[in-house]
C-alpha positions as CSV (number, residue, x, y, z in Angstrom):
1,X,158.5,105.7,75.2
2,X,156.6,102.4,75.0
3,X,152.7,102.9,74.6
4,X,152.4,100.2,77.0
5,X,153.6,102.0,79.8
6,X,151.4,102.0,82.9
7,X,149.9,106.2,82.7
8,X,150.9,108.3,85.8
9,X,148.9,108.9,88.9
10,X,147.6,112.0,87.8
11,X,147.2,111.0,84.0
12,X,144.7,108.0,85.6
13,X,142.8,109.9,87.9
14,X,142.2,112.4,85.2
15,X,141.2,109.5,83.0
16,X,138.6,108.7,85.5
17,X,136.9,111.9,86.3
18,X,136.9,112.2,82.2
19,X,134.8,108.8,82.3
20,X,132.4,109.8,84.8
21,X,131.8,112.6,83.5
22,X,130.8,110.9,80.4
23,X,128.7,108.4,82.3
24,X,126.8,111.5,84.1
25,X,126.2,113.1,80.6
26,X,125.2,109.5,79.0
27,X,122.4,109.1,81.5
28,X,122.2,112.9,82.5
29,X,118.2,112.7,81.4
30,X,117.7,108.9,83.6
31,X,119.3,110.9,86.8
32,X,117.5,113.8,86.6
33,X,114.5,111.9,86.3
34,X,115.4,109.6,89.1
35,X,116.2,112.9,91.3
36,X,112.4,114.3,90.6
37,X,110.9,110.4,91.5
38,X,112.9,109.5,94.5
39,X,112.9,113.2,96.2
40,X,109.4,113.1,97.7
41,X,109.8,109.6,99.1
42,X,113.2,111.2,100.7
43,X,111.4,113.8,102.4
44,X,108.4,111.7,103.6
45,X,111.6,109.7,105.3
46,X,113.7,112.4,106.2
47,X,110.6,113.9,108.2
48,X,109.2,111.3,110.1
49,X,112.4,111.2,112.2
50,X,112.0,115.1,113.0
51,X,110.5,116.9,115.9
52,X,106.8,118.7,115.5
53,X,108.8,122.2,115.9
54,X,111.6,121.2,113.3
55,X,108.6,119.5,110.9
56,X,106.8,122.5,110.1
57,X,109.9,124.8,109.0
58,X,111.0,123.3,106.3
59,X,114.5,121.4,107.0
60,X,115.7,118.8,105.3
61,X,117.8,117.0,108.2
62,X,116.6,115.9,111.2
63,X,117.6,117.4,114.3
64,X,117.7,115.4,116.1
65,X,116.7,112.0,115.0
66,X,113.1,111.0,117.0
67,X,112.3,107.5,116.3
68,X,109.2,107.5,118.9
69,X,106.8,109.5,116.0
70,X,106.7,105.8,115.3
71,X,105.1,105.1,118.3
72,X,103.2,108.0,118.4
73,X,101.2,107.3,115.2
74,X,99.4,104.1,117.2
75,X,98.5,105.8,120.0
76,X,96.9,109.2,117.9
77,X,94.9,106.3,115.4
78,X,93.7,102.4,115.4
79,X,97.2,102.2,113.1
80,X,97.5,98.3,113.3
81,X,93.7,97.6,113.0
82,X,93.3,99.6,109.7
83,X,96.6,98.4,108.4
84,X,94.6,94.9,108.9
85,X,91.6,96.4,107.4
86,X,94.2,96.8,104.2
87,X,95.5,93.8,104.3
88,X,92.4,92.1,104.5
89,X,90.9,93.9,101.0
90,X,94.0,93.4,99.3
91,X,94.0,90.1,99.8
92,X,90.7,89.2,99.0
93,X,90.6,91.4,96.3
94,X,93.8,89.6,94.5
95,X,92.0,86.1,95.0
96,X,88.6,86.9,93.5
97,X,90.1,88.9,90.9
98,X,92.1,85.7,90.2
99,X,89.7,83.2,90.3
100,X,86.7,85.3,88.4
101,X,89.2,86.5,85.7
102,X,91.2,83.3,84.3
103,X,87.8,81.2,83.5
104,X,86.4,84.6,81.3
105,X,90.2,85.0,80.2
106,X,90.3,81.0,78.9
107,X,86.4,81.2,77.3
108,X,87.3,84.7,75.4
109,X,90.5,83.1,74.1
110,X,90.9,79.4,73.3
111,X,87.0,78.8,72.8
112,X,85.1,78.7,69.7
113,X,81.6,80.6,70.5
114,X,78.9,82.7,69.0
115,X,78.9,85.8,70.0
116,X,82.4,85.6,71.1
117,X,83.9,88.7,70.4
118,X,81.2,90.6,71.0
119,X,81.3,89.5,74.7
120,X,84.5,90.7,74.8
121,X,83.6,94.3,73.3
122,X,81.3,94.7,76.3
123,X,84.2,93.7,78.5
124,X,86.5,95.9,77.3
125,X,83.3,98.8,77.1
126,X,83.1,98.5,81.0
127,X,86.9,99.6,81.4
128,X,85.7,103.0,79.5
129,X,82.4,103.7,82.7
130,X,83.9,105.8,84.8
131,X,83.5,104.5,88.8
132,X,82.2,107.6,89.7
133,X,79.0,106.4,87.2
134,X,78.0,103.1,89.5
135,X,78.6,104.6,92.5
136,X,75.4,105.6,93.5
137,X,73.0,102.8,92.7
138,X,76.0,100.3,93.7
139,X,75.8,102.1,97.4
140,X,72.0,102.1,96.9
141,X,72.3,98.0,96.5
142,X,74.7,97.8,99.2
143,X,72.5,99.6,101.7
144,X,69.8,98.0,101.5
145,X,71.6,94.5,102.1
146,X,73.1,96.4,104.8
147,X,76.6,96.0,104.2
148,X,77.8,99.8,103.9
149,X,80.1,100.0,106.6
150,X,82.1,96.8,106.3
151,X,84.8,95.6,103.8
152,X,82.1,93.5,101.6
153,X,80.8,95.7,98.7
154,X,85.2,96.6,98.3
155,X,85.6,92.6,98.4
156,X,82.7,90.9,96.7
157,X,82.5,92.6,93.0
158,X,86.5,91.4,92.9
159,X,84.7,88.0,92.5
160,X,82.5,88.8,89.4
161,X,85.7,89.4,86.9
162,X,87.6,92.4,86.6
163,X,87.3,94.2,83.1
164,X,91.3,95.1,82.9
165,X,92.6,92.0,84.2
166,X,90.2,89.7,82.0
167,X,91.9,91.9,79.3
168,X,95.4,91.2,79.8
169,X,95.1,87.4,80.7
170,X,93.2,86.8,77.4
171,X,96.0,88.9,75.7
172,X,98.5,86.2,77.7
173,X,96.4,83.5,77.2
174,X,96.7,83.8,72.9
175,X,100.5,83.9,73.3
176,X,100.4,79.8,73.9
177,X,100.3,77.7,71.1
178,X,97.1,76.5,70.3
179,X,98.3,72.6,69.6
180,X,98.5,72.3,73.4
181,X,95.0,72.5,74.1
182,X,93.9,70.1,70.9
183,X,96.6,67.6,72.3
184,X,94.6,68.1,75.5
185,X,91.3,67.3,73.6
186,X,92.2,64.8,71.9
187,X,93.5,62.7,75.2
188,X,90.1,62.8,76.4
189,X,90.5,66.2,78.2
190,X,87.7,68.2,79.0
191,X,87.7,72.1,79.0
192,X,88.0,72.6,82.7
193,X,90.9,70.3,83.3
194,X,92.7,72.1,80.0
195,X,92.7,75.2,81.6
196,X,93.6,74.1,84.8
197,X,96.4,71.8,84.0
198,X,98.0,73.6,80.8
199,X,96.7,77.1,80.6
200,X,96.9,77.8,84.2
201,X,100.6,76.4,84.7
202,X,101.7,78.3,81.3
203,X,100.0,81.2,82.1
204,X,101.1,81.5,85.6
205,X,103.7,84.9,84.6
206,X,100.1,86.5,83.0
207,X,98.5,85.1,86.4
208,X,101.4,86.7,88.7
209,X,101.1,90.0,87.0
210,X,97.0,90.5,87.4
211,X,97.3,89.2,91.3
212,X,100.3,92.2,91.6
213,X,98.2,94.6,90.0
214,X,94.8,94.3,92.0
215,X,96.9,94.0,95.1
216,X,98.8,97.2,94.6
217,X,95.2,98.5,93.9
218,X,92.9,97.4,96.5
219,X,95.9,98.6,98.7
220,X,96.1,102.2,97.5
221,X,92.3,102.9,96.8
222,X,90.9,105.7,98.5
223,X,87.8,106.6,96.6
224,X,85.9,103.0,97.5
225,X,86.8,102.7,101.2
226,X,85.9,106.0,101.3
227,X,82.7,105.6,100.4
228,X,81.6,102.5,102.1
229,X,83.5,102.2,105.3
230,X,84.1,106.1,105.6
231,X,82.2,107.0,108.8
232,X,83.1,103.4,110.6
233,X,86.4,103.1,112.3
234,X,86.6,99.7,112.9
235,X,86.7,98.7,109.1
236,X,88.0,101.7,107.8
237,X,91.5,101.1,105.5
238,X,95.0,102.6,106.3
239,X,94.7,104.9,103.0
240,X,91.1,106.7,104.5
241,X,92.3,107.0,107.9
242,X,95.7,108.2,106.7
243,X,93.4,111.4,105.4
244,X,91.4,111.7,108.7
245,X,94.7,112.0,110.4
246,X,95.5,114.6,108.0
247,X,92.1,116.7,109.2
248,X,92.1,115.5,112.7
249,X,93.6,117.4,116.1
250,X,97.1,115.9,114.8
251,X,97.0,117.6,111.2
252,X,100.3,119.3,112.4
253,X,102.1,116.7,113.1
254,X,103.5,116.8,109.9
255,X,106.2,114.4,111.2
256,X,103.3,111.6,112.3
257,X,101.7,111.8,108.9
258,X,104.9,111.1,107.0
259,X,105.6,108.1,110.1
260,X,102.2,106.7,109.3
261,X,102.9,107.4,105.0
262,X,105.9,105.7,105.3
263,X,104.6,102.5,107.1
264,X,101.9,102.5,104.4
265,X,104.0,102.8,101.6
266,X,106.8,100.3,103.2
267,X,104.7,96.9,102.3
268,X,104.2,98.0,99.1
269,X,107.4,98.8,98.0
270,X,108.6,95.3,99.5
271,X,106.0,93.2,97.2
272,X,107.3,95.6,94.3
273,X,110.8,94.5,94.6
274,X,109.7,90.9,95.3
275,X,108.0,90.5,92.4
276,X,109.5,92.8,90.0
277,X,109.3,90.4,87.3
278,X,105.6,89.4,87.6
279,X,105.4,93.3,87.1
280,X,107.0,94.0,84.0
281,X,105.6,91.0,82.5
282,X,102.4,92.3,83.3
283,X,102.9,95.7,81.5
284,X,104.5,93.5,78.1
285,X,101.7,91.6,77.4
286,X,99.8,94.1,76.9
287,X,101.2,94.9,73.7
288,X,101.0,90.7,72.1
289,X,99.0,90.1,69.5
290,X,95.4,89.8,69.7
């Protein structure tokens, strides 16, 4: 018999459960992990489509399918002004950290100063004071300018630098050759239009990643909204009133709280697959030299 004879039905088919097998075994510990990260966000999704009787017992599979919790969830809360409320922060909060954080990120990198790495000890001390720390003589300030109750003491510090994302942009910003910015110099350059026409378009992955990051987290803090916009429900954020829901006359409606979650989490993960690459450039340079 030639080897090159085509196997039999059943000779094949075996051949293929054998290789799956091995695939499943290969990437048994990847699956399993998988399983464990995906299996909340599937039943967050499997129960906002069930009925307030079927939520509470602990099925997996709606019964039938309600697609009016949707609905529901803007008529029990203010659902599309504190989903602005979000927006709005997270916005703001990406730009300032943006525009405070490259200048420090440029002067703590390409410049030649006294005192230089000292500066950038202190920076990198501030990551280490916990936010609980500041709290109250920050609310202290802010109350006495009598801004506790809107979006500005969440908006304006994200203009005075950002400890973590000075960090990683000055860990970006040493990656690019230093003969760029002495070409610069030397054609009559001065600092400010170096770093805005050769840092700033080089570092624009390093750039990407920082804006991602202080999106993600103006749109998923809790503690700060909390605090300063807590009490008032016309500036309140989606991630506080999402936990007054939870303690309100609807805590259960377990199937509007996972409508509302879902919506909340449905932006997020769409600017996460978006920009996928600004995000795992952002977790690589932290590990370049220094």
């Amino acid at each position: 018999m030639s080897d090159t004879q085509p196997l039999a039905p059943a000779a094949r088919a075996a051949r293929q459960r054998r290789l799956i097998l091995m695939t499943i075994a290969e990437h048994s510990v990847a699956i399993v992990l998988a399983i464990a990260f995906l299996a909340p966000f599937a039943i967050i999704f499997l129960t906002a489509f069930m009925t307030q009787a079927q939520s509470g017992t602990g099925a997996l599979w709606p019964h039938p399918w309600v697609w009016t919790n949707f609905r529901d969830v803007f008529q029990a809360m203010p659902f599309a002004r504190n989903f602005a409320n979000s927006v709005i922060y997270a916005v703001l909060a990406c730009t300032g950290v943006i525009l405070s954080s490259v200048p420090v990120a440029y002067a703590l990198s390409r410049l030649r100063w006294r005192a230089r790495e000292w500066v950038f000890i202190v920076v990198l001390a501030t990551m280490m004071v916990p936010a609980q720390v500041t709290s109250l003589p920050l609310f202290v300030m802010y109350a006495k300018f009598g801004l506790v109750g809107t979006l500005a003491p969440l908006i304006v510090p994200c203009f005075f630098g950002d400890a973590y994302s000075i960090f990683l942009l000055r860990q970006f910003f040493l990656t690019i050759p230093q003969e760029l910015t002495e070409a610069a110099r030397i054609d009559g350059a001065n600092e400010w239009q170096i770093m805005m026409r050769v840092i700033v378009p080089i570092g624009k992955p390093g750039i990407a990643a920082i804006g991602l990051f202080s999106f993600l987290w103006a749109w998923n803090d809790f503690y700060n909204p909390l605090l300063y916009t807590g009490n008032t429900t016309n500036t309140q954020t989606l991630a506080v009133a999402l936990s007054r829901m939870a303690t309100s006359q609807h805590q259960q409606a377990f199937q509007m709280q996972m409508a509302a979650a879902l919506m909340f989490a449905i932006p997020v993960i769409i600017i996460f697959f978006f920009a996928q690459k600004a995000f795992v450039e952002g977790i690589s340079i932290t590990g370049v030299k220094g």
